[in-house]
N, C-alpha and C positions, 0 to 999 in steps of 0.2 A: 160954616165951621172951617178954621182953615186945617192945614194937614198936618201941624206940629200937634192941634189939639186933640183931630180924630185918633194919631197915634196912640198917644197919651192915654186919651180914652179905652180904645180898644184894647193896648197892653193891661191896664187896669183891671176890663172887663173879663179878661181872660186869665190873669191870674187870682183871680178870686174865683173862677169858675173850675180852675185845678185845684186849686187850694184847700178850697172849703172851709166851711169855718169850726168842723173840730180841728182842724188842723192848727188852726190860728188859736183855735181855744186853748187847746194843751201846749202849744210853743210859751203864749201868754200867761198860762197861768205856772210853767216851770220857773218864768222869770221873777216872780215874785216870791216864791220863798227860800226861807230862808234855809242855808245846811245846816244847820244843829237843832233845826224845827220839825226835820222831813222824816217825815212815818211813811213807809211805802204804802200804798194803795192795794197793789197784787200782790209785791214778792213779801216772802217773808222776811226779815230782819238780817238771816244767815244767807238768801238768795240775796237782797238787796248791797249785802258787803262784799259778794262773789261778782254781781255785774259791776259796783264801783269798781272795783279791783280790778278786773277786765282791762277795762275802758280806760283807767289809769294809765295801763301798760301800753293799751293800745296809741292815744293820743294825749304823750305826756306833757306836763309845762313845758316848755321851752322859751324861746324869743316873744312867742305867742302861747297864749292861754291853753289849757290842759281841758280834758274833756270833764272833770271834777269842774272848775273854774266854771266851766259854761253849763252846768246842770245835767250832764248827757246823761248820767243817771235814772235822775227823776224822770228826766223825760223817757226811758227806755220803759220805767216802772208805768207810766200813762200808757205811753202806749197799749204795752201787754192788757194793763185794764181797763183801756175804753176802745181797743180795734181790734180784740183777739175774743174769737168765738170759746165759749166754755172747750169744746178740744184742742185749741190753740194752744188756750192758757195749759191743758196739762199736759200736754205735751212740751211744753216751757219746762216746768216744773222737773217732768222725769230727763230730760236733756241737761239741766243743771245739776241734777242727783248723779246722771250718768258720769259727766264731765266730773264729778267731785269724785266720785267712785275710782275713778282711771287714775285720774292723781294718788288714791289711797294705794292702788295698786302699786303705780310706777314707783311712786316716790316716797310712800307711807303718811301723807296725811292730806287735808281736801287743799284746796286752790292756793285760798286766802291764808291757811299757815305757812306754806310752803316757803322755803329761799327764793333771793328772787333770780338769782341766775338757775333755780328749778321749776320758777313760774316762767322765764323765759325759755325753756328748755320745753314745758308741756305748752305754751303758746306758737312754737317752730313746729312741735307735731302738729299742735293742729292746723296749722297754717297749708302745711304738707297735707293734709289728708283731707281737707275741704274742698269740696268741688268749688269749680268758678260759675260765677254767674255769665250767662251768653249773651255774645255782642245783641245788641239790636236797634233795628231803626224807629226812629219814631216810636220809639215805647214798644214797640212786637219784638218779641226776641226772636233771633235767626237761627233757624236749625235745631236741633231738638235738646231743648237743655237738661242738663244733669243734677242730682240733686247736689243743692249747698252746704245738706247741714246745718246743724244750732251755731256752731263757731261764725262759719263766715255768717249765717244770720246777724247773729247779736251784733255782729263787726256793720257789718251793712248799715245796722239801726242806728248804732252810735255814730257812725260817718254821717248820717242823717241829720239825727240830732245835731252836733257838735255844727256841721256845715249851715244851718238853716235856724240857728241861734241868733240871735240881734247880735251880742258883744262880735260874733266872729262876722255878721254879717256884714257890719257897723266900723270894723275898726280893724281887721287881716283883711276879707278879699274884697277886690274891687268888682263894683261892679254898676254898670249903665240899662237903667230898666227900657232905654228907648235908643238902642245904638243907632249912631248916623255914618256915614261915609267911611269908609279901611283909610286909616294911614298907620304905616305898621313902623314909622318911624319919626315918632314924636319920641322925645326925653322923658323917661320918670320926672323928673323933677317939675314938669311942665302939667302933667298930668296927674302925680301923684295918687296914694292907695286909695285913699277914701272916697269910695264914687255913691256910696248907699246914699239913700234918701233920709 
């Protein structure tokens, strides 16, 4: 075997060894339905319009496709109910109740009524008041981490989702599943966005 193919192979073998295949399952199967079809799984109807909403804000249309456009939604909704332990899921639940409650407080009504420079406004708190997630090497985090939070969680999921989507995988970032040699000075134009497979 020569060594472009042992590559090949071994990158293969190892992403499917992190991956796994619910992973691949729920990526796959967010791509095929439809939005005016989609019954959430976990959330309820008024959770499920609270994370769209989020996520809207969070990674809007632009030049490139919005986190709506690529499903982050649905796939936020899978997750919660095919990788979250029955305490997971309510502890989900009462952190969305909490987060709507705060809003009633602040600004007198939940998330998704709100204006949207008062959804921007409770998005900058939370933004502020959410721990960070800790550097780390090789997948260990360094040093002792602090807690995140439901905000930056749900944020984290949807950066997941949205990043690890086909359309964005496929067609925004670039990327070489078997890099060869640094030249850090080739032309866009020679090299261009679309490196996916």
């Amino acid at each position: 075997m020569d060594r472009r193919k042992a590559l090949k192979f071994t990158g293969s073998m190892a992403a499917l060894a992190v991956s796994g295949p619910s992973l691949l399952s729920l990526l796959q199967s967010c791509k095929n339905e439809a939005r005016m079809d989609w019954q959430p799984i976990f959330l309820t109807i008024d959770e499920a319009a609270f994370v769209s909403k989020i996520v809207d804000m969070i990674l809007p249309r632009t030049e490139t496709p919005g986190a709506l456009d690529v499903k982050t939604d649905i796939f936020i909704d899978k997750v919660y109910a095919n990788l979250y332990d029955t305490d997971a899921q309510e502890h989900v639940r009462k952190e969305i109740e909490k987060f709507n409650q705060d809003c009633i407080s602040d600004f007198g009504d939940s998330f998704v009524n709100l204006s949207e420079s008062d959804q921007i406004k409770v998005l900058q708190k939370a933004e502020e008041n959410s721990g960070q997630f800790g550097s780390g090497v090789w997948g260990t985090t360094v040093g002792k981490p602090e807690p995140v939070g439901f905000y930056r969680s749900l944020k984290s999921t949807a950066l997941w989702g949205y990043f690890t989507s086909q359309e964005i995988g496929e067609n925004v970032l670039s990327y070489d599943p078997i890099p060869g040699g640094y030249n850090g000075c080739i032309p866009l134009s020679e090299v261009g966005n679309k490196w996916s497979l």
